[in-house]
C-alpha positions as CSV (number, residue, x, y, z in Angstrom):
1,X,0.0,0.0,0.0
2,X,1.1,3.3,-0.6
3,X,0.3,6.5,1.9
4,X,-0.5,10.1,-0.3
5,X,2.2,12.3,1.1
6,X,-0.8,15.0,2.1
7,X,-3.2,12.5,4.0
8,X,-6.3,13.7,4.6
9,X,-7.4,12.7,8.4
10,X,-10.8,13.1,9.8
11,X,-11.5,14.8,13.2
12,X,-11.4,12.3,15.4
13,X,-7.9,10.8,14.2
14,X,-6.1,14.2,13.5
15,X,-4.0,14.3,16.6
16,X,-2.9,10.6,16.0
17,X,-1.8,10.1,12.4
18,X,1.4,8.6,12.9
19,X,0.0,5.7,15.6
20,X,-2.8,5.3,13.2
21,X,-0.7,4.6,9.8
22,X,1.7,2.6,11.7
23,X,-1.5,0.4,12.4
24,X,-2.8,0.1,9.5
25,X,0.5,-0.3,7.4
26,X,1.7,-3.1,10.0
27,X,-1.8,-5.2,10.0
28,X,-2.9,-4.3,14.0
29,X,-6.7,-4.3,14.8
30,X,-8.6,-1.0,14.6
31,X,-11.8,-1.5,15.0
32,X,-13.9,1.2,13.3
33,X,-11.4,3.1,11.2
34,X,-11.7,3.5,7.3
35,X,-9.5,4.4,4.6
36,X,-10.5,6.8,1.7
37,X,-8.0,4.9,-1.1
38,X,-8.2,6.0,-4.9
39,X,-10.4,3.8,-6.3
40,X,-9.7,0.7,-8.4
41,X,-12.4,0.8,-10.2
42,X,-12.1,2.8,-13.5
43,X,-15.8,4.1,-12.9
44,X,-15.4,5.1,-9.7
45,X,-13.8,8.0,-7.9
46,X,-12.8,6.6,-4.5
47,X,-13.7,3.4,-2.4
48,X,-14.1,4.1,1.1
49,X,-12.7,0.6,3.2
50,X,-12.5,-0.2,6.4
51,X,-9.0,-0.4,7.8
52,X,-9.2,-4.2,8.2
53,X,-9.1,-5.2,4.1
54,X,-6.2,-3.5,4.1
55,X,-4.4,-6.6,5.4
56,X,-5.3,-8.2,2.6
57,X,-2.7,-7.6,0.0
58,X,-4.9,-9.8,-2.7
59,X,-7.9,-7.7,-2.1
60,X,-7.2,-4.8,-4.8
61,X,-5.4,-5.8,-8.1
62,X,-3.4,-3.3,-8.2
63,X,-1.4,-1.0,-5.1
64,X,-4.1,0.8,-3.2
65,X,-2.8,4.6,-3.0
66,X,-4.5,5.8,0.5
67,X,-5.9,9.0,0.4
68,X,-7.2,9.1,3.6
69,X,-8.1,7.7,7.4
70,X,-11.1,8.4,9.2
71,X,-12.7,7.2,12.6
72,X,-16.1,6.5,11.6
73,X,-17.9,5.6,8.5
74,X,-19.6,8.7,8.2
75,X,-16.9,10.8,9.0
76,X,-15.3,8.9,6.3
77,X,-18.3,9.8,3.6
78,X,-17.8,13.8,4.6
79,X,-14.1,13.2,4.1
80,X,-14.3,11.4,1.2
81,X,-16.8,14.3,-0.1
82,X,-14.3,17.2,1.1
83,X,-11.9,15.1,-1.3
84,X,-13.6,15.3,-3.9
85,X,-15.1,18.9,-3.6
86,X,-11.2,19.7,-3.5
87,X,-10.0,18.1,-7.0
88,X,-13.2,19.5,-8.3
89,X,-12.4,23.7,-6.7
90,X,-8.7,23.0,-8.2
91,X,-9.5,21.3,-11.6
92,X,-13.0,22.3,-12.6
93,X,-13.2,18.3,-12.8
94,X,-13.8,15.1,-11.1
95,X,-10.8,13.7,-12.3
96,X,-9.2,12.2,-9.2
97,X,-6.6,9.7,-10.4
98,X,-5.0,12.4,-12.7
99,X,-5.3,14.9,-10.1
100,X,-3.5,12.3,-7.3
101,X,-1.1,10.8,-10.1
102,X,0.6,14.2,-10.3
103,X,0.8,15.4,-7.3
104,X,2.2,12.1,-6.0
């Protein structure tokens, strides 16, 4: 997996971004915590996952790029939306690979 150099973190784990990507990137047990990753689905703009598939290295075919962490899954869905509403101020678009691909 790789980690966008900018990561987007909801409220609730703001203060705690370095405990909560070593947990994620090192397979520990969060429960309730989802990941805003750049979606590998060509139709698609993002998938929101809970920090658990991530484990799972045969789950996306190719390298999930994380965009994000959040504590909740609706704080996820508002941080997934303040995402996208950002590409779309800065490009006039919805083009979120491109946009992600570049700046990465």
């Amino acid at each position: 997996m790789r980690w966008y150099k900018d990561l987007y973190l909801g409220s609730s784990v703001k203060n705690r971004k370095r405990y909560y990507k070593y947990c994620i990137s090192y397979s520990k047990k969060l429960t309730g915590t989802y990941c805003i990753v750049l979606s590998q689905n060509g139709g698609d703009l993002l998938d929101i996952c809970h920090s658990e598939l991530m484990r799972f290295h045969n789950a996306f075919p190719e390298e999930p790029l994380i965009l994000g962490i959040a504590g909740s899954r609706s704080e996820a869905c508002l941080l997934a939306g303040d995402i996208i509403l950002e590409v779309f101020r800065k490009t006039g678009g919805f083009d979120v690979r491109t946009y992600f691909h570049e700046r990465e």
